[in-house]
C-alpha positions in Angstrom: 143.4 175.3 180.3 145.4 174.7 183.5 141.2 174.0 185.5 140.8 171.3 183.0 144.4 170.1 182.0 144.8 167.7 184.9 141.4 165.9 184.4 142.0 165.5 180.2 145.6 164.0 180.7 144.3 161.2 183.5 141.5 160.1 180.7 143.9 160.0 177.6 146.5 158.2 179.9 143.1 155.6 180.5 142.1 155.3 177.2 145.6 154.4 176.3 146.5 157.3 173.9 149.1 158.7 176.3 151.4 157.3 178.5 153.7 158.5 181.8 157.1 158.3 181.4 159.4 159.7 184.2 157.4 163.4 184.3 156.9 163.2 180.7 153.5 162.6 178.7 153.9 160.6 175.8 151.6 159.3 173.3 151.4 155.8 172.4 150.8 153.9 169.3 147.3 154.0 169.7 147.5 158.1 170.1 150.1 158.8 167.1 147.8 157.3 165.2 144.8 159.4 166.6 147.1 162.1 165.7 147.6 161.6 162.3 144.0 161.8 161.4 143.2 164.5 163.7 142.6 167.8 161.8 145.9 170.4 162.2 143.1 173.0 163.4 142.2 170.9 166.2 145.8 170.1 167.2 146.7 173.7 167.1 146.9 176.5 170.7 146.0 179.3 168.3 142.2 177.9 169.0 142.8 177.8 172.7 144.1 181.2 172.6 141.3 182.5 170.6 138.9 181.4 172.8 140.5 182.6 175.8 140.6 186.2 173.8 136.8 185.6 173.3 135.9 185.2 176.8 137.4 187.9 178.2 136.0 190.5 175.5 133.0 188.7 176.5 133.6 189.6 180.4 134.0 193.5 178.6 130.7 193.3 177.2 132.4 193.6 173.6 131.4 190.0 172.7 127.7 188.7 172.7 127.7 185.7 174.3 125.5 184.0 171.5 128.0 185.1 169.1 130.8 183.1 170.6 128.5 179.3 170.9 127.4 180.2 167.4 131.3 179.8 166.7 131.6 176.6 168.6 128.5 175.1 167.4 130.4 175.7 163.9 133.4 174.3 165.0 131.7 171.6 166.1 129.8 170.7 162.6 133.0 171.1 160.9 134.4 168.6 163.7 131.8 165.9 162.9 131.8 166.9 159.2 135.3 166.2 159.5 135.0 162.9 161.2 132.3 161.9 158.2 134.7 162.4 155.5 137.7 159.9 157.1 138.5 157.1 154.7 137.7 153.8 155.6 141.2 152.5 155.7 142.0 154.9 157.9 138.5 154.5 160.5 139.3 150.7 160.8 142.6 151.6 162.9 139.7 152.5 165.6 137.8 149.2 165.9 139.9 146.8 166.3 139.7 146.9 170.2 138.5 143.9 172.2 135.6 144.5 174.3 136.4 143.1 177.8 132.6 143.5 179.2 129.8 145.8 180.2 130.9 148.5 182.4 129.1 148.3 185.8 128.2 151.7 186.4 126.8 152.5 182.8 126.7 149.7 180.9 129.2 150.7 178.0 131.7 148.6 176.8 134.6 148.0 178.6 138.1 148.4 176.7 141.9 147.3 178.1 144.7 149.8 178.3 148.0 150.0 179.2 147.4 149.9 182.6 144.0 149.5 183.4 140.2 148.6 181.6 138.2 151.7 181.0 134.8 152.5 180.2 134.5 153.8 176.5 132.0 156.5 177.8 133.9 159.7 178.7 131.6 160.8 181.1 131.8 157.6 183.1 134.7 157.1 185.7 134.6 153.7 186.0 138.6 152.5 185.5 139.8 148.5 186.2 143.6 148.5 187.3 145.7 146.2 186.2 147.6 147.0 189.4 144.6 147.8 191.6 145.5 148.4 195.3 143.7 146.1 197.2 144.8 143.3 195.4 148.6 144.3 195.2 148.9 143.8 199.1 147.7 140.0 198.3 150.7 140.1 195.2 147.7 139.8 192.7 147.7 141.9 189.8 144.2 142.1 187.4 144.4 140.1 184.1 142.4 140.3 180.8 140.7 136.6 181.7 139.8 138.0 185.5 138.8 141.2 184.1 136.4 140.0 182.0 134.9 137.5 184.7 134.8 140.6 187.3 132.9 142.4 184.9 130.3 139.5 183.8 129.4 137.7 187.1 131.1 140.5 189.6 133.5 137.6 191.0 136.6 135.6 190.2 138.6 132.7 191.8 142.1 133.4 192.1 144.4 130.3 193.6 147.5 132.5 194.3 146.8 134.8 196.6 149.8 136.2 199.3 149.1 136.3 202.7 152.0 138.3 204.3 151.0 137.7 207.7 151.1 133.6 207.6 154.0 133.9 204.5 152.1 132.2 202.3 149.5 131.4 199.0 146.1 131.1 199.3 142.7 130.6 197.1 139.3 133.0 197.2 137.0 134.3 195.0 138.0 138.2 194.3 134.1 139.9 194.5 133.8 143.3 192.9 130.5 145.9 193.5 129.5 148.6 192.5 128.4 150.6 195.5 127.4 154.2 194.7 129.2 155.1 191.6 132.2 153.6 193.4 134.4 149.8 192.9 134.3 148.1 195.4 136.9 144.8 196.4 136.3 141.8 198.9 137.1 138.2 199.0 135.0 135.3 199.5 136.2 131.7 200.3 132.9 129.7 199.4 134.5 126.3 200.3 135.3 127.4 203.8 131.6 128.5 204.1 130.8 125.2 202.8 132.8 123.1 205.5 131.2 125.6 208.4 127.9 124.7 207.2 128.5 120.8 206.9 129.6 120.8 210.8 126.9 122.4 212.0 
């Protein structure tokens, strides 16, 4: 539905089953193949429809509201019953991805996508862009390798940093928090701490 649309395309695009191209949405490898084991019930806007038909009989008092979750719980068994029954050749196509790390706001494992590393919990928000925007300003772009050390010790040392204002590279370590169900991004230059703390 258009209140949940917008929300369902932004996590498919970060779990790598869709991609943007231009204005279009389009699937990727990883999705087409999501696809072709998906049930043609699920992939079908006669079950959108139907609900939508549901609700508002239900708004009429002509549906019991018991009567419609006892659908979805069914549809829901026959979901999982479904998911049961997929042939092993076909289920492997699913873990073959690489963890990167543990995701710091809920501890589930950390996959790459196009674009970005995302938390395999749906519920979670926590995204890693490749492209993140604190770090493009400094011409620095977020690896598999610097992922993974963000994610494990909550730093990493980059050597080729851009400064725009002096026109030139620089070295720091890249620190990432988690502050309040939010990323956080700083830098830390631990040698120049060192040298401070030698002269005094």
């Amino acid at each position: 539905t258009p209140a949940t649309r917008a929300g369902i395309i932004e996590k498919l695009v970060s779990s790598g089953y869709a991609a943007r191209k231009g204005r279009q949405i389009i699937p990727t490898q990883e999705g087409m193949e999501l696809i072709a084991v998906m049930p043609e019930y699920l992939k079908s806007a006669l079950m959108t429809a139907e609900w939508e038909n549901d609700l508002l009989r239900m708004e009429k008092g002509e549906l019991e509201s018991r009567d419609f979750m006892q659908g979805i719980m069914e549809l829901v068994e026959k979901i999982l019953e479904g998911c049961r029954n997929i042939p092993e050749s076909e289920l492997h196509r699913f873990h073959q991805r690489e963890s990167i790390g543990s995701c710091p706001l809920c501890g589930a494992e950390v996959y790459e996508g196009k674009k970005n590393f995302y938390c395999s919990d749906r519920e979670c928000s926590f995204s890693l862009w490749k492209e993140e925007r604190y770090l493009s300003g400094m011409k620095k772009k977020i690896d598999k390798k610097m992922a993974k050390e963000l994610l494990k010790t909550g730093r990493s040392h980059a050597k080729d940093l851009y400064s725009a204002k002096k026109d030139q590279t620089f070295e720091a370590d890249i620190v990432m928090k988690a502050e309040d169900g939010r990323i956080n991004f700083s830098l830390d230059f631990p040698k120049r701490e060192e040298r401070k703390q030698k002269g005094k």
